[in-house]
C-alpha positions as CSV (number, residue, x, y, z in Angstrom):
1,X,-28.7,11.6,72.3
2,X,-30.1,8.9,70.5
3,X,-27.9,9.5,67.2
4,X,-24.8,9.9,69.4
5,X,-25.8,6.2,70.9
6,X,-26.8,4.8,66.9
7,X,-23.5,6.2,65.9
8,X,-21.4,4.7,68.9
9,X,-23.2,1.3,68.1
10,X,-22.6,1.7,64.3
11,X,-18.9,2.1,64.9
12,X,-18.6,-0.5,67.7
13,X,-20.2,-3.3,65.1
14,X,-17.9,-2.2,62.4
15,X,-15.1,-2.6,64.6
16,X,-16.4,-5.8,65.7
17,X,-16.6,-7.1,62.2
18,X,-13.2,-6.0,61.7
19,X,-11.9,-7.9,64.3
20,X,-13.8,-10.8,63.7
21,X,-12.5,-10.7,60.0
22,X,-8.7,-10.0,60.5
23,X,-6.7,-12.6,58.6
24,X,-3.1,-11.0,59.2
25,X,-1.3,-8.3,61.1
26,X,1.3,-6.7,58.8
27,X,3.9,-4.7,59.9
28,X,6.6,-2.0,58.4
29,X,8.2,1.0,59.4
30,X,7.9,4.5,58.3
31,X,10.5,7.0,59.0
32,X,11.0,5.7,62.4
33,X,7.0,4.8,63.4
34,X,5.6,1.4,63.6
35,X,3.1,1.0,61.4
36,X,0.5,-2.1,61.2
37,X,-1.9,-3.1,58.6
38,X,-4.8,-4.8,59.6
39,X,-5.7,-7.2,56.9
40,X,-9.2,-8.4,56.5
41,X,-9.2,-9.1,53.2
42,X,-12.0,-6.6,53.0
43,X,-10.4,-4.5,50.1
44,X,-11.4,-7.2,47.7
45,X,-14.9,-6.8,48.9
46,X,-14.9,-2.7,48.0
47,X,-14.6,-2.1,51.8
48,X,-11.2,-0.2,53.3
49,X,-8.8,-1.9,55.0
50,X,-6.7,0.2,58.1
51,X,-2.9,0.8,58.4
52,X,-2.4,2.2,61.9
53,X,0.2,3.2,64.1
54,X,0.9,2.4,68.0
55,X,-1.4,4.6,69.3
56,X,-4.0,3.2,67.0
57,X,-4.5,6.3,64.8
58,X,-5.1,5.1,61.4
59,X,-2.7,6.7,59.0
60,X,-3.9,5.1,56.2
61,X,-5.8,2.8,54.5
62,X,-6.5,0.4,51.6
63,X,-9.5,0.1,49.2
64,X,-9.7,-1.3,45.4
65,X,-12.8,0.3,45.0
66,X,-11.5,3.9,45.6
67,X,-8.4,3.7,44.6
68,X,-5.1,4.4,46.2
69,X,-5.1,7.3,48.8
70,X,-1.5,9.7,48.5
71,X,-0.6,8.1,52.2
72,X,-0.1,4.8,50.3
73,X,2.7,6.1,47.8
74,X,5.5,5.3,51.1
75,X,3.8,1.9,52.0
76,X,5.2,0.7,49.4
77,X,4.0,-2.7,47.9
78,X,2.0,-5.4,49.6
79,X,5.7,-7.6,49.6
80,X,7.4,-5.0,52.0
81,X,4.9,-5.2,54.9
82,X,6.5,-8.3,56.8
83,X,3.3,-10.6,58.3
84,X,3.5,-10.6,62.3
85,X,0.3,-12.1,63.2
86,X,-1.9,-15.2,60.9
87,X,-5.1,-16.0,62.0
């Protein structure tokens, strides 16, 4: 039980810090699904930034470090996600 509860709290302070950090909420979308990139600026760090969709499912995400994941290849570029939300 105590790993489950290390692992919530784990999760619930990286969320935390991801929320904290967000700098913009971009939007764009992808055959017909709202999609919304939570920029923290974080990929500059080495550290993944999310692309999710309405329900919150993460469909994709962003890190320099680790290079370009296939889901990224009908993002497009960083000019065709339209900013919705600046911190």
């Amino acid at each position: 039980m105590r790993v489950l509860e290390e692992s919530w709290m784990w999760g619930y302070e990286r969320d935390k810090q991801q929320s904290l950090g967000l700098q913009t909420i971009r939007f764009q979308k992808i055959k017909g699904e709202k999609h919304y990139w939570l920029n923290t600026d974080a990929r500059h760090l080495d550290a993944p930034e999310y692309i999710v969709n309405t329900s919150c499912d993460t469909v994709c995400f962003i890190c320099t470090e680790c290079g370009p994941p296939e889901c990224m290849k009908k993002h497009g570029a960083e000019e065709d996600w339209k900013i919705i939300w600046r911190k």
